[in-house]
C-alpha positions as CSV (number, residue, x, y, z in Angstrom):
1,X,165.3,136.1,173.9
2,X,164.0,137.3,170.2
3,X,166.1,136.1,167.4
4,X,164.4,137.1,164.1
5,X,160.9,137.9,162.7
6,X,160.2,134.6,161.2
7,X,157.4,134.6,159.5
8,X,154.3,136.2,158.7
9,X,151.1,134.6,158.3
10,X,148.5,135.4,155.1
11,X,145.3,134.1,154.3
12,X,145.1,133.6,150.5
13,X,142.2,133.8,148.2
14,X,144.0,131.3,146.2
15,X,147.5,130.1,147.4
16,X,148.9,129.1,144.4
17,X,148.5,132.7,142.8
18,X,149.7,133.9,145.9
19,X,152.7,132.0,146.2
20,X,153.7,132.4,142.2
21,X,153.8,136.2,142.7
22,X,155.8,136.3,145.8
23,X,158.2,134.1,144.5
24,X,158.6,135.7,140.6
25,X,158.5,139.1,142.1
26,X,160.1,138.9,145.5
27,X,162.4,136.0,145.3
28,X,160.3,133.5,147.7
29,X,161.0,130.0,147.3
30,X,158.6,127.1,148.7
31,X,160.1,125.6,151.7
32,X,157.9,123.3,152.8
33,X,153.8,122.2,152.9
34,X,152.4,121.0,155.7
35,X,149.2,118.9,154.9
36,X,146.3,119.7,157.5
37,X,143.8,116.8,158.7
38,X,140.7,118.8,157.4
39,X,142.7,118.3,153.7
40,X,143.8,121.8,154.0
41,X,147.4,122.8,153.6
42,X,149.6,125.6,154.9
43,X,152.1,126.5,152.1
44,X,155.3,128.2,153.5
45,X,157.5,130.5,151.2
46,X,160.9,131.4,152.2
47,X,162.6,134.8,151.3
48,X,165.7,134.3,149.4
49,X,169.1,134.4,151.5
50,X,167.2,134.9,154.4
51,X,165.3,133.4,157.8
52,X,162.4,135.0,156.7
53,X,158.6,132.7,155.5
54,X,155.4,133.8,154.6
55,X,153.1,131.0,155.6
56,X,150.1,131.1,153.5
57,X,146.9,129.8,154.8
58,X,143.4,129.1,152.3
59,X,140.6,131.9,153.2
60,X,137.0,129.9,153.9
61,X,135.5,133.5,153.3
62,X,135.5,137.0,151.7
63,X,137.5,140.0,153.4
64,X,134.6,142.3,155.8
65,X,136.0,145.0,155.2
66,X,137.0,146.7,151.8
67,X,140.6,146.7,150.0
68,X,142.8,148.8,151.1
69,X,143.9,152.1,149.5
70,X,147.5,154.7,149.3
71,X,149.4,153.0,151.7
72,X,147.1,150.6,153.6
73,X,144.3,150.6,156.0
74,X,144.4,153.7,158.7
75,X,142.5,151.6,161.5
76,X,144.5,149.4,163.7
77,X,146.0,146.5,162.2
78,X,148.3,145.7,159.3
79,X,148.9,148.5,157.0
80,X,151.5,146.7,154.8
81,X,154.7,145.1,154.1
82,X,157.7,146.6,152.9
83,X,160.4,145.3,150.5
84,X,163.8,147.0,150.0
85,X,165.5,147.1,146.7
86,X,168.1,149.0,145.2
87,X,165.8,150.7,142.1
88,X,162.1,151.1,142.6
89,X,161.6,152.2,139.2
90,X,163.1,149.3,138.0
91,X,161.7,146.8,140.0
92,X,158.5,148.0,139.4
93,X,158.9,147.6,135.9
94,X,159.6,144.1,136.8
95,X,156.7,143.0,139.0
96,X,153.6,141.6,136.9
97,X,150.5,141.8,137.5
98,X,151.5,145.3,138.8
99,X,148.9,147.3,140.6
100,X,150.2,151.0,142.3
101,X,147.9,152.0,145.1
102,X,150.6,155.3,145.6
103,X,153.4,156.9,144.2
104,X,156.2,156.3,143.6
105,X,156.9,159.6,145.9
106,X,159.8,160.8,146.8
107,X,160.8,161.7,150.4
108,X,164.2,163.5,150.1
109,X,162.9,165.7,152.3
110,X,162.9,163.3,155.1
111,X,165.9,161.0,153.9
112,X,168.0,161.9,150.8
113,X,167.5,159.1,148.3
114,X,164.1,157.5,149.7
115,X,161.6,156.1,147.1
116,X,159.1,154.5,147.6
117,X,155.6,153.0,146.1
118,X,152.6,150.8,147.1
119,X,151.3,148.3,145.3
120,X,148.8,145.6,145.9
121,X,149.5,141.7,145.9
122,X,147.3,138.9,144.4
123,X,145.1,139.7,147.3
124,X,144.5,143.4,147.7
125,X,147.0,143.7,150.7
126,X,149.4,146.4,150.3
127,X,152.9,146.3,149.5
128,X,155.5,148.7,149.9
129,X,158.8,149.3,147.6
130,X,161.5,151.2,148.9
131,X,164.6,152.5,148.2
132,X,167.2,154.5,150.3
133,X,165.6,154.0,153.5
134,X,168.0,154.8,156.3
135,X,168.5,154.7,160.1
136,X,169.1,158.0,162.0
């Protein structure tokens, strides 16, 4: 039986920038590191007040295909990760370096009060900022 999402993997152009902007922006903490034979090491963040990691692996090579754009790739695959937060203006304001891909839009239209931009991480992978996303 599924319990949670646990964790999600990401391979890093350079961990330690990685982790430092997830945790200062996002509220990650390091949990653990697990040292690999090969002298590699996994680093796992956890997500404040929650079950939830990012496990960030050392890339061995460049990206094939280019950055992604608006919202994330349109091909199948991972298109981007969303965090929920009570202001987006405001955390925006907050998160540094701060790249916007798109928006912030509004979507009242679809769900009074939903706000939402994209930004890009340390790594060029999207991320999305939301607020006043509900459930039908």
């Amino acid at each position: 039986m599924l319990q949670i999402i646990s964790q999600l993997a990401l391979t890093c152009k350079d961990q330690k920038t990685t982790e430092d902007w997830y945790c200062k922006n996002f509220g990650f903490r390091r949990a653990r590191v697990a040292k690999l034979p090969d002298g590699n090491e996994i680093i796992f963040i956890k997500m404040a007040d929650s079950s939830f990691y990012l496990e960030l692996f050392a890339a061995d090579q460049d990206s094939p295909v280019d950055d992604a754009i608006n919202d994330g790739h349109t091909f199948p695959g991972f298109r981007h990760l969303a965090f929920k937060v009570d202001d987006v203006d405001k955390k925006l304001a907050a998160i540094t370096p701060l790249t916007i891909t798109l928006g912030p839009l509004d979507f009242d239209a679809f769900i009074p009060g939903w706000r939402t931009a994209w930004i890009k991480d340390p790594d060029g992978r999207i991320i999305e900022v939301s607020q006043g996303f509900t459930d039908e």
